[in-house]
ZAKE-178576 format. One record per residue (C-alpha): residue number from 0; residue in one letter; z, x, y. Coordinates in Angstrom, 2 decimals. Example, Ala and Ser with C-alpha at 12.3 -4.5 7.8 and 13.67 -1.06 7.14 Angstrom:
REM ZAKE-178576
0:a:7.80:12.30:-4.50 $
1:s:7.14:13.67:-1.06 $
***
This chain:
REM ZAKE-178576
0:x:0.00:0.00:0.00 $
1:x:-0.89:1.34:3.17 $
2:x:2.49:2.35:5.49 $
3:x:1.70:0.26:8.23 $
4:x:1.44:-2.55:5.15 $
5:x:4.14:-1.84:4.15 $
6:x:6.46:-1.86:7.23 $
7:x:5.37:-4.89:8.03 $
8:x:6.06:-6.42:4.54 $
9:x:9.46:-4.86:5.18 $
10:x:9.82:-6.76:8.48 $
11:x:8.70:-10.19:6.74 $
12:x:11.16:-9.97:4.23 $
13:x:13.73:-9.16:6.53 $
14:x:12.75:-12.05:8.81 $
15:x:12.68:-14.48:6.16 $
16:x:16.19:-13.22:4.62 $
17:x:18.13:-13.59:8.44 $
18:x:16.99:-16.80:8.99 $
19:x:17.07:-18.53:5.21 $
20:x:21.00:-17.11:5.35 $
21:x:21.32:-18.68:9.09 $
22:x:19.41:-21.72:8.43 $
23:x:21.81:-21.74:5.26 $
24:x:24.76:-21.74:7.62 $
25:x:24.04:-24.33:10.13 $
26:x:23.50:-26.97:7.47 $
27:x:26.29:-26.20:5.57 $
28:x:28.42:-25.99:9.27 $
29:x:26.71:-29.61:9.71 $
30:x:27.66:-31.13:6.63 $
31:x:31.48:-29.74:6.92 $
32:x:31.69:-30.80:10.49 $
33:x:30.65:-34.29:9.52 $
34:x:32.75:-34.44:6.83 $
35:x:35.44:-33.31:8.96 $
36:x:34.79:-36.22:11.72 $
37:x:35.67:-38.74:8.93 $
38:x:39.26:-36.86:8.92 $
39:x:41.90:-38.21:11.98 $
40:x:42.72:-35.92:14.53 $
41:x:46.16:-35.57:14.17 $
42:x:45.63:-34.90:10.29 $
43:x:43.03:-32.07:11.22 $
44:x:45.54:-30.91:13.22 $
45:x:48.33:-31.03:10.91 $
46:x:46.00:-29.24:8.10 $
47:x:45.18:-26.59:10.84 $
48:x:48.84:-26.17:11.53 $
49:x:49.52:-25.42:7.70 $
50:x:46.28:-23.22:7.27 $
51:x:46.97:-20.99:10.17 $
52:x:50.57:-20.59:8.89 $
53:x:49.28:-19.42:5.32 $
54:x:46.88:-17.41:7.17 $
55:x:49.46:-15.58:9.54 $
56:x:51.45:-15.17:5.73 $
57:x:48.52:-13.89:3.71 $
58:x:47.41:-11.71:6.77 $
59:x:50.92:-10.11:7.38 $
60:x:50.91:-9.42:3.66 $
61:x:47.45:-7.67:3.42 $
62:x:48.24:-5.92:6.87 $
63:x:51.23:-4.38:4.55 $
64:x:49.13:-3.58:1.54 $
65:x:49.70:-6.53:-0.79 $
66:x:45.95:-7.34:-1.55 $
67:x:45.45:-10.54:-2.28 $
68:x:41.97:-11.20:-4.13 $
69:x:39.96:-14.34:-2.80 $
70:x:39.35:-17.07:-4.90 $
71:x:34.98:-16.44:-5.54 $
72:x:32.35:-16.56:-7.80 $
73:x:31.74:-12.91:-7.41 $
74:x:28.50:-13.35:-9.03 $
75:x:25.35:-11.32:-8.02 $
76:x:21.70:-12.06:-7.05 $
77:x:20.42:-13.23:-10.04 $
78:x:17.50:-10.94:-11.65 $
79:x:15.37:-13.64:-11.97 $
80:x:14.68:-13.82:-8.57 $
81:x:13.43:-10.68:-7.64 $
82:x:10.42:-11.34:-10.21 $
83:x:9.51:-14.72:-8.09 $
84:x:8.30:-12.06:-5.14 $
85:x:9.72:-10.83:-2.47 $
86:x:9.63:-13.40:0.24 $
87:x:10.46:-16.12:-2.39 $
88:x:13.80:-13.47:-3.21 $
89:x:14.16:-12.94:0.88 $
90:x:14.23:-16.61:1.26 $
91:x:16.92:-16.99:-2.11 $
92:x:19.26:-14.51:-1.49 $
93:x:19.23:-15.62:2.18 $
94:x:20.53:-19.06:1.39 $
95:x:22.65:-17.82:-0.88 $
96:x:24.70:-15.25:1.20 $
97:x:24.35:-17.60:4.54 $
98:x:26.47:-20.41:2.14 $
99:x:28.52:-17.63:1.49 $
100:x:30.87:-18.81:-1.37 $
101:x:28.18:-18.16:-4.55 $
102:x:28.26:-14.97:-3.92 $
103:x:30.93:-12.25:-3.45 $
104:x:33.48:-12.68:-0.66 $
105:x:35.56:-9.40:0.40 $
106:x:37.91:-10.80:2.38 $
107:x:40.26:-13.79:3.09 $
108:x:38.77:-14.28:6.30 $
109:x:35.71:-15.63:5.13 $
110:x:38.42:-19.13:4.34 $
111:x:38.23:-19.39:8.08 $
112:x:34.30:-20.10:8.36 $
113:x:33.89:-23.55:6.32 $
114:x:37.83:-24.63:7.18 $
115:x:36.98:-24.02:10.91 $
116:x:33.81:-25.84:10.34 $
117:x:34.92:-28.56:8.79 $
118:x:38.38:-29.32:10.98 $
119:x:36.34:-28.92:14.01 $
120:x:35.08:-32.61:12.93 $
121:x:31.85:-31.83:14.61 $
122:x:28.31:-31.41:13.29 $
123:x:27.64:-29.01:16.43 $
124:x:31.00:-26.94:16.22 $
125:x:30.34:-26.97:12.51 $
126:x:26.97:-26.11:11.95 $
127:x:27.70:-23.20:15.37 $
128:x:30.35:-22.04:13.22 $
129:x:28.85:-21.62:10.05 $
130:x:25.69:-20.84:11.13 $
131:x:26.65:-17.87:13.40 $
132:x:28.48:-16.55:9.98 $
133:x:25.35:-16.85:8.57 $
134:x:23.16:-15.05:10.93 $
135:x:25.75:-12.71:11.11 $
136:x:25.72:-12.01:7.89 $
137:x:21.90:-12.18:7.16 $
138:x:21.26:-9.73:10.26 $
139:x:23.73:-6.94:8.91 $
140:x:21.78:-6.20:5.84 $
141:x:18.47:-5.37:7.45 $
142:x:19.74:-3.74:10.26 $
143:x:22.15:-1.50:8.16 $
144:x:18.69:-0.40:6.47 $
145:x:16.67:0.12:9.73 $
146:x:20.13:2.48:11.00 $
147:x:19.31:4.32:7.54 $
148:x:15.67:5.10:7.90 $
149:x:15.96:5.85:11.74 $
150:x:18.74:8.21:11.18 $
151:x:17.48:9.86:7.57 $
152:x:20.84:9.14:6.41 $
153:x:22.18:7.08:3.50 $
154:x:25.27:5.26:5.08 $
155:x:26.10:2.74:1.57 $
156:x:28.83:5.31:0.97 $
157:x:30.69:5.78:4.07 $
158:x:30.70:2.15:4.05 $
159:x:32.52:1.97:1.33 $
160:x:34.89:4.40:1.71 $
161:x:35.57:2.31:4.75 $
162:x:36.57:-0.76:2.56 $
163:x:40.43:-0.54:3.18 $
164:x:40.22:0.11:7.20 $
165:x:37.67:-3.04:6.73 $
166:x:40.53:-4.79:4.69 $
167:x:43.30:-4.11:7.33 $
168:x:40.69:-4.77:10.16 $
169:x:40.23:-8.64:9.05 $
170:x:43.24:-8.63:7.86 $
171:x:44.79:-8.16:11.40 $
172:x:41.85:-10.95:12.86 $
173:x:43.27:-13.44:10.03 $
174:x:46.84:-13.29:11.71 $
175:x:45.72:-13.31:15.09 $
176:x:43.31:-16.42:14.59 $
177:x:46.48:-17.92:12.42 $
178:x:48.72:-17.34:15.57 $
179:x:46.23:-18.87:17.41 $
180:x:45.48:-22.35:15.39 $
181:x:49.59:-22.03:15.11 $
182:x:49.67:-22.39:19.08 $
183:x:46.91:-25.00:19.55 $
184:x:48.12:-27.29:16.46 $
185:x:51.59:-27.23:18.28 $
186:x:50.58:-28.30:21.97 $
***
């Protein structure tokens, strides 16, 4: 394949996988904000109130170096797909990772996308929520690569020799969103 072929097959794939995982996430944000809307108010609240607790708890603990595993599938992209070509895989693995919970979840903080999304009791707050997770989270991938071939270096191990600072790190955001929902369930 000729490079400039190639590059741009690279791009298309890339395109395809940030905006199946985002388009992923703003449905799934819809449907959990709607869902959410049939909820009261005061019992959103009250669930919020009890989540951000547990979160401030489970935060603390991590921040201290009790690891506690998330509940997940922690399955991989199945095989299967890659043999279905590559825009068909882009567009799979996309949705898959912008839904977020088939596939693996490294950190309790991740409970705070579809639980925001879904006590918001909004179809915009949830489908904002969830979908910037998903975008988020489609975008990283690619641009992780492009870093790599820009800079000639292979950075998938000094990522992961970051994993406990990354631990800690949303650890520390869990607590401080949990202190926040804490605050604004109580007024």
């Amino acid at each position: 394949m000729h490079r400039n072929q190639a590059g741009s097959s690279w791009i298309s794939k890339a395109i395809v996988y940030s905006l199946s995982s985002a388009f992923a996430g703003l449905i799934v944000g819809a449907l959990l904000g709607i869902a959410g809307s049939f909820l009261s108010l005061s019992f959103r609240g009250a669930i919020g109130g009890v989540l951000a607790v547990l979160a401030v708890a489970a935060g603390s603990l991590e921040i201290f170096g009790r690891r506690i595993k998330p509940l997940q599938f922690d399955c991989p992209t199945p095989r299967h797909w890659m043999h279905k070509g590559p825009l068909r895989w882009a567009t799979r693995n996309g949705l898959a990772l912008g839904f977020g919970a088939t596939s693996r979840i490294g950190f309790l903080l991740w409970y705070v996308v579809p639980l925001g999304a879904l006590l918001s009791g909004s179809l915009a707050f949830g489908a904002a929520i969830y979908g910037t997770y998903g975008l988020v989270r489609g975008v990283a991938a690619p641009l992780i690569l492009l870093s790599m071939i820009w800079q000639k270096a292979d950075f998938s191990g000094w990522f992961l020799q970051q994993n406990k600072i990354m631990q800690v790190l949303a650890a520390g955001q869990l607590v401080l969103l949990g202190v926040a929902v804490a605050i604004v369930a109580g007024s």
